[in-house]
C-alpha positions as CSV (number, residue, x, y, z in Angstrom):
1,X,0.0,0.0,0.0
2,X,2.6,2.5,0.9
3,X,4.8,1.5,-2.3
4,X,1.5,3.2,-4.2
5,X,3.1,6.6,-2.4
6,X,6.3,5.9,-2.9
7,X,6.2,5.2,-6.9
8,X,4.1,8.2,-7.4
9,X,6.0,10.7,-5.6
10,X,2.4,11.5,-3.9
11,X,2.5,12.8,-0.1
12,X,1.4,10.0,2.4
13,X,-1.2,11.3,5.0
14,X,-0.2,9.4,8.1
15,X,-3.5,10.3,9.5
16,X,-5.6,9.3,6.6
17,X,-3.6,5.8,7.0
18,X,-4.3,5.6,10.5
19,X,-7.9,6.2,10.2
20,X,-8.3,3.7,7.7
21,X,-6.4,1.4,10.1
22,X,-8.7,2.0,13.1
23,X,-11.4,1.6,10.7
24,X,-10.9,-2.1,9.8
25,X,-9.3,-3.0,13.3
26,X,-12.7,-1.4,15.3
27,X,-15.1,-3.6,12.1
28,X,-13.0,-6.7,12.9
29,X,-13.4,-6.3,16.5
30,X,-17.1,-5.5,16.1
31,X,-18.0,-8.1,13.2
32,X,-14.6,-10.1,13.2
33,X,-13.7,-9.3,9.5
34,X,-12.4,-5.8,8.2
35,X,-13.9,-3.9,5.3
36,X,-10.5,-3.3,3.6
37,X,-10.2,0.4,4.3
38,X,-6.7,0.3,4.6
39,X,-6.4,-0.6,0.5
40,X,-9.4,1.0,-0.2
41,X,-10.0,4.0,1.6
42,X,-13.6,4.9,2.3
43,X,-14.8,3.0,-0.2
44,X,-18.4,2.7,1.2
45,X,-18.7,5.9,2.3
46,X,-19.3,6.2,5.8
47,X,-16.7,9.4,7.1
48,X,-18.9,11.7,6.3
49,X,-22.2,10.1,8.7
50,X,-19.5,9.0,11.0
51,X,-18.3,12.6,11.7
52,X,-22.1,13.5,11.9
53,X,-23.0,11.0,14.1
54,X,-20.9,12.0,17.1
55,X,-23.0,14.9,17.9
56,X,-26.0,12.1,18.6
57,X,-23.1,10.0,20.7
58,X,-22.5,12.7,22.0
59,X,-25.9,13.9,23.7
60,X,-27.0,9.9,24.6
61,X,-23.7,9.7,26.0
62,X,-24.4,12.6,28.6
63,X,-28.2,11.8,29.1
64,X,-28.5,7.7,28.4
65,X,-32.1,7.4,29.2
66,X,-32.9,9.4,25.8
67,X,-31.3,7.2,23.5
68,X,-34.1,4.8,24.1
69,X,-36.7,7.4,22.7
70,X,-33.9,8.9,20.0
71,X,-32.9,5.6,18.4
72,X,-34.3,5.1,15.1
73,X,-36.0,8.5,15.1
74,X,-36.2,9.2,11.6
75,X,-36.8,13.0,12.5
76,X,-33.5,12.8,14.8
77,X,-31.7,11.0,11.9
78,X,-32.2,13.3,9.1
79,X,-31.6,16.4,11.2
80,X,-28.2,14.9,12.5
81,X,-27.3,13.4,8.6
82,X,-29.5,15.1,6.3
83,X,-30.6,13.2,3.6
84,X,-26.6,11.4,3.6
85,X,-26.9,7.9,1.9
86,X,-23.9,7.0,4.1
87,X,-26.5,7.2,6.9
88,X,-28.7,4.5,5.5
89,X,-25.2,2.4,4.4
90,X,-23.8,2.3,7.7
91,X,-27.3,1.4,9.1
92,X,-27.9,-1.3,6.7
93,X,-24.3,-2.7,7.7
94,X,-24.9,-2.7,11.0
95,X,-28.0,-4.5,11.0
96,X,-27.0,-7.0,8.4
97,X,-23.7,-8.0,10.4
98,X,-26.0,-8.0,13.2
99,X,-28.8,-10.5,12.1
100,X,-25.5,-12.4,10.7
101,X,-24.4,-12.5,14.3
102,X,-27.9,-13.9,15.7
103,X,-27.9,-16.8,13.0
104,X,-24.4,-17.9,13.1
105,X,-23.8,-19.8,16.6
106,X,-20.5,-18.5,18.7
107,X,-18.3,-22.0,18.6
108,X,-15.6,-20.5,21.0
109,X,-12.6,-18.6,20.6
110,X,-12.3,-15.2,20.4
111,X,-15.4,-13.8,20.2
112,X,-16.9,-10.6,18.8
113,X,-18.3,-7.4,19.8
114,X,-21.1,-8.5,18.7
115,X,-21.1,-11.9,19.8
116,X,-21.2,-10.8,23.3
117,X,-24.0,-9.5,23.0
118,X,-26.1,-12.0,21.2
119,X,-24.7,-14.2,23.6
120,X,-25.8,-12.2,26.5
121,X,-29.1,-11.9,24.8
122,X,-29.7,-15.5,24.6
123,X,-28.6,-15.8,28.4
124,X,-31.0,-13.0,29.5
125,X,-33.8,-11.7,26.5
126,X,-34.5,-8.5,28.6
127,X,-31.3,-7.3,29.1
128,X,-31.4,-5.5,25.5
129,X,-33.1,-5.4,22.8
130,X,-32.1,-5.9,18.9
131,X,-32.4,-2.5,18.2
132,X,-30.4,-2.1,21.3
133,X,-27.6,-4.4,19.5
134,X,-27.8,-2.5,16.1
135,X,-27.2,0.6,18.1
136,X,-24.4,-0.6,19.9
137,X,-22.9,-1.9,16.5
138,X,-23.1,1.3,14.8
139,X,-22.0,3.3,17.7
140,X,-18.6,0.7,18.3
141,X,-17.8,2.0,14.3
142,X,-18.2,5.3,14.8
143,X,-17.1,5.9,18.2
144,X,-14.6,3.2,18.2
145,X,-13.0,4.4,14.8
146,X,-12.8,8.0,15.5
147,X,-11.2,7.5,19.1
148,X,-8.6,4.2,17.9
149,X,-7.8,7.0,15.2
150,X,-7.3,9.7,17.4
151,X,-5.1,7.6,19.6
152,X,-2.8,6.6,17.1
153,X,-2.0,9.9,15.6
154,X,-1.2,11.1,19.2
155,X,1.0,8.2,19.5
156,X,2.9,9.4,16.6
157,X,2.7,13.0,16.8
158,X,4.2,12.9,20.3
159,X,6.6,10.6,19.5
160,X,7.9,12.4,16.5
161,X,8.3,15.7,18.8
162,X,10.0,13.6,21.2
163,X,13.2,12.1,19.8
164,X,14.3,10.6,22.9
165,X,11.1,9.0,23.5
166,X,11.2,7.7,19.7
167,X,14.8,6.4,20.2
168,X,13.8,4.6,23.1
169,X,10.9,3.1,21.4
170,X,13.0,1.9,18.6
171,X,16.3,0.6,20.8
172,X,12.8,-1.4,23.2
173,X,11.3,-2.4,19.9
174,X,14.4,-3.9,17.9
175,X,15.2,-5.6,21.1
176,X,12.1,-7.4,21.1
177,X,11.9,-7.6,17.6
178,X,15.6,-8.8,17.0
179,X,16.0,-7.0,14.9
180,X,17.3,-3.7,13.6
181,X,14.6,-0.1,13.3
């Protein structure tokens, strides 16, 4: 992927990189397969509802009993996203991984996001809802994206302005690694 930038002479947006990489690491932790953001980029869309949607996370986050009442509001949804077909996409994909998730059995391992919660469904029915589970599907991508992204480009910004730190990172890494950074 980053021989792409390199043959091209183009500039490499770290950030862009890392936001795809927190995309498909918080879907493979939330469905157990990535979407291939890394080699594709937003290929299906979804940055533009995902920045959009933080203002809802945001407000449920601070008063929980309204999400109840707010989720699936399609009033609330066009006012937070317009009329953006990402909205709808990133819906759809969360409820189809979801109903994928109540049909296919967990057969142990590591399990899912989701899994957990079917599984805790099955255990105890009342203790959510489906619409509870697609909620807490599309909130894991967009909350879980944005803040994995945001972590990693502080990682990197602050070790970049700290050479020491860096160095030290590298010298505790090629130990490890046997090998040399």
């Amino acid at each position: 992927m980053l021989d792409e930038y390199a043959e091209t002479k183009r500039v490499c947006n770290l950030g862009d990189i890392l936001k795809n990489y927190a995309m498909d690491t918080i879907f493979a932790i939330t469905f157990g397969k990535d979407f291939n953001y890394l080699e594709k980029g937003d290929h299906l869309a979804l940055y533009y509802v995902l920045d959009v949607f933080t203002d809802y996370l945001a407000i449920f986050g601070q008063i929980p009993w309204c999400h109840r009442f707010l989720l699936k509001n399609p009033r609330l949804a066009g006012w937070v996203a317009g009329n953006a077909s990402s909205q709808l996409k990133m819906m759809d994909l969360a409820i189809r991984e979801t109903e994928a998730s109540f049909e296919k059995p967990y057969t142990g391992g590591p399990a899912t996001f989701l899994q957990l919660l079917v599984m805790n469904k099955q255990q105890n029915p009342k203790s959510i809802t489906d619409d509870e589970i697609h909620g807490n599907a599309l909130g894991n991508i967009s909350a879980g994206s944005d803040t994995t992204a945001i972590a990693l480009r502080s990682v990197f910004y602050y070790l970049l302005k700290n050479p020491t730190s860096y160095d030290k990172l590298c010298e505790e890494a090629g130990k490890s690694l046997k090998a040399e950074l």
